[in-house]
N, C-alpha and C positions, 0 to 999 in steps of 0.2 A: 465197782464200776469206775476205768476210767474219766479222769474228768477231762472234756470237751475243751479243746484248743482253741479259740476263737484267732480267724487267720485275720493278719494285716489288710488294711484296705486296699484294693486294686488299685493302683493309681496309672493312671494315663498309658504310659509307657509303657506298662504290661500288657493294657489294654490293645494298643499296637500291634503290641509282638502277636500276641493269640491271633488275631485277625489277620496277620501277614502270615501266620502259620498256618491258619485254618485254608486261608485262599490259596496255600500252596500246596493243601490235598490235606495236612495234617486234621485229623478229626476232632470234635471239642470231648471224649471221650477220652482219648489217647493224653491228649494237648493238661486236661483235669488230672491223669496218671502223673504224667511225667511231669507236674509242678507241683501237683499235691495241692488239688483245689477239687469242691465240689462239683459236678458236670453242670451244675445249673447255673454258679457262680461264674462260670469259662462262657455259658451259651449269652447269660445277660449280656458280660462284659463287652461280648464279641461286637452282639449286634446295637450297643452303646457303641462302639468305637466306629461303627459301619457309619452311625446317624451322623457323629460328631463332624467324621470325613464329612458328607455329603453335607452338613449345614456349613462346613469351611470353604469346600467346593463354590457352593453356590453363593457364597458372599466374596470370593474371588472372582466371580465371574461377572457380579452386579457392580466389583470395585471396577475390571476390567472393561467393562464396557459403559460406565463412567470417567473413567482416564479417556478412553478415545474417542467419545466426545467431545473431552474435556478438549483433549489435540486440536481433534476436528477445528473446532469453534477460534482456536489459536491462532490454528494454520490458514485457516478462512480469510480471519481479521488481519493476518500479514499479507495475503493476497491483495485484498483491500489496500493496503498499505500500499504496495509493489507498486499499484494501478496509479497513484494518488503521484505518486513519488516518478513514475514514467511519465505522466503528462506534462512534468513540468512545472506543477503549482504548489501551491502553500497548502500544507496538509490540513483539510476541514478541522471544527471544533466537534462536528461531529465522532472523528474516527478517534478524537483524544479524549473525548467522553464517553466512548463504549467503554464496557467493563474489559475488555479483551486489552485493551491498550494498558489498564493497570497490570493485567494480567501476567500478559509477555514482560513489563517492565521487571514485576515482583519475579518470572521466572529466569531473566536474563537479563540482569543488573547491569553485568558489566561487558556487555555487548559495546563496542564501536556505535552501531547504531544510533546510540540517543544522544550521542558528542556531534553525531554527521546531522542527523537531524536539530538538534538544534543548530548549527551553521545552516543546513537549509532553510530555516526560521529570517536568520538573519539578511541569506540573501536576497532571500525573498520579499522579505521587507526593503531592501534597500532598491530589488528593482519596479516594488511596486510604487516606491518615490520617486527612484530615475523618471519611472513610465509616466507620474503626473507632470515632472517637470519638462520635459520634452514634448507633453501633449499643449502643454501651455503656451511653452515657446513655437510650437508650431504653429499654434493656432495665431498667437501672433502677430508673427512674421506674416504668416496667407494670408490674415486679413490687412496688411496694410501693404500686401505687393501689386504695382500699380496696375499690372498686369490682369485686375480682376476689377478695377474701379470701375470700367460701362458696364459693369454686370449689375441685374436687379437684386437689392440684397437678398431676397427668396433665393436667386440662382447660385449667389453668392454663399450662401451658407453651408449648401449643397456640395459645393467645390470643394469649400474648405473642410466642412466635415470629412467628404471621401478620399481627398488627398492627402490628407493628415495621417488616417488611417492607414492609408496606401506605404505611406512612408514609413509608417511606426511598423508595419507589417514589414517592409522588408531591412530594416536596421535589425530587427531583432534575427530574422534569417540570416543577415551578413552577419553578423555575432555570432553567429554557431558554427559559422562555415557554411551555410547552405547559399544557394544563388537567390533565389528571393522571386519577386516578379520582374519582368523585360517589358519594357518598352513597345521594342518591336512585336513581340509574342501575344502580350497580354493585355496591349492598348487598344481596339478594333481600330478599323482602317478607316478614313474619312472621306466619305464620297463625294458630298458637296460641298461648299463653303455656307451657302446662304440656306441649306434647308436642316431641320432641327433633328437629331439624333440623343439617343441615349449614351451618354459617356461614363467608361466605365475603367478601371482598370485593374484585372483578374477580376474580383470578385466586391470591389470598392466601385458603389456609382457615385455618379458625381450630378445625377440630373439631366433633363431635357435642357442640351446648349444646342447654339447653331455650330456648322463647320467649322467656322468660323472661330469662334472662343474654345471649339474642343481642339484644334491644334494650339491654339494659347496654353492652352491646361496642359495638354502634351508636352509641350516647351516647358513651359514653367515645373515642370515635375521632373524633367531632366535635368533642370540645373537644381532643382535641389538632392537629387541622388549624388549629384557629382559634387557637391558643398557637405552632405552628411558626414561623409568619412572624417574631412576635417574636425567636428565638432569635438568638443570635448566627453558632451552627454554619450556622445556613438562610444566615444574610448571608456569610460565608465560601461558602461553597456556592453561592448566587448568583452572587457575585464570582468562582469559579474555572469556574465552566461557563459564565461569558460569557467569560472569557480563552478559556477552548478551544474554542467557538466560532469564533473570531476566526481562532484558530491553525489552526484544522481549517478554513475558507476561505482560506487563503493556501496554506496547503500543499496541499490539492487543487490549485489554480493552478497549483505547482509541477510537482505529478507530473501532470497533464492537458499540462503543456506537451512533458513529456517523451515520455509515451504516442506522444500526436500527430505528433510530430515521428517518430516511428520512428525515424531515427537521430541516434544521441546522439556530438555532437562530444569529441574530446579522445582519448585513449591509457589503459590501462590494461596491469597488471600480465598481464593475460589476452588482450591483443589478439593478432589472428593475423597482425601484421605484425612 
């Protein structure tokens, strides 16, 4: 009696080929012939390699639809960004303490980005100093223009808050280029001298005055429109809201490219791999 050949172990790759043979019509019969294997040995293998496929399958598909959440959640939090960065203002602590902010950092290191953002940091700082220093000096100055001295100091504080405001509103629009508020446009019209009105200007009240003290205020808020330009604080002012300009178009660039692109290359601390 012949003795018994015990055949090599199947390994993987065999496993493969039978299974790509088999699904292209070759039979596990034929398939056992023509390599010199048992039929039972070819049938196991086959549908071993079938399972293998379909448990790789399906942890591609639990990895892939992990990644584009992973995006999603990316792409979301530069949205946020975008928003933050359009308005104008100093990026929350909030959006630098989501995980998503380490996130993009660890997947897009050496992005422009986080060079512009911090200068946005800095500008931002510097005009939210300007902004106290000018608020000071305004207030000031309106409280000791003579121009408000028969006024009750109730009525008086009213003024000075509203016009203050009034003014800090429109330096920062003349620093951007925008026209700001008018006089003529946005001051209401004064009917009587001696009866009491709401004065206001655009959207800054100044209080119940008579007609009387609201063309005073009206005056008084012209000469200092036409005194701001000179200032030093307006030119500092100027000079920081064209930087951030500047800064606020390159970095939309940045986070628009990201957006777009939906998926952001590189690895992070969070990835699902």
């Amino acid at each position: 009696m012949a003795k018994r050949i015990k055949k090599p172990e199947v390994e993987a790759e065999k496993r493969l080929d039978w299974v790509k043979r088999n699904e292209a019509g070759e039979s596990p019969p034929r398939i056992a012939e023509n390599d010199g294997y048992d039929v039972r040995t070819v049938r196991k293998h086959i549908e071993l390699a079938r399972m293998e496929r379909e448990v790789k399958e399906a942890r591609a598909v639990v990895l892939r639809n992990a990644l584009e959440k992973h995006y999603r959640g990316i792409v979301s939090f530069t949205q946020k960004l975008n928003k933050a960065i359009d308005k104008g203002v100093a990026v929350s602590n909030d959006l630098r303490e989501d995980p998503y902010w380490t996130a993009l950092k660890q997947h897009q290191p050496r992005l422009s980005l986080w060079s512009l953002l911090a200068r946005w940091d800095n500008v931002q700082d510097s005009l939210h100093s300007l902004g106290k220093a000018m608020d000071d000096k305004l207030e000031k100055e309106l409280r000791a223009d003579s121009r408000l001295n028969g006024m009750p100091s109730s009525n008086r504080g009213a003024v000075v808050s509203g016009t203050k405001a009034a003014l800090i509103f429109n330096m920062e629009r003349w620093g951007q280029g925008e026209t700001g508020l008018c006089l003529n446009d946005d001051f209401p019209a004064i009917q009587d001298e001696d009866s009491m009105c709401e004065v206001q200007y655009g959207s800054f009240h100044m209080g119940q005055q008579s007609g009387r003290v609201a063309k005073e205020i009206k005056s008084m808020i012209a000469d200092y429109e036409a005194a701001l330009i000179s200032w030093q604080e307006y030119q500092e002012l100027s000079d920081l809201l064209g930087q951030m300009l500047e800064i606020k178009k390159k970095l939309r660039n940045e986070l628009t490219t990201v957006i777009m692109r939906g998926v952001v290359p590189g690895h992070c601390k969070y990835c699902p791999l």
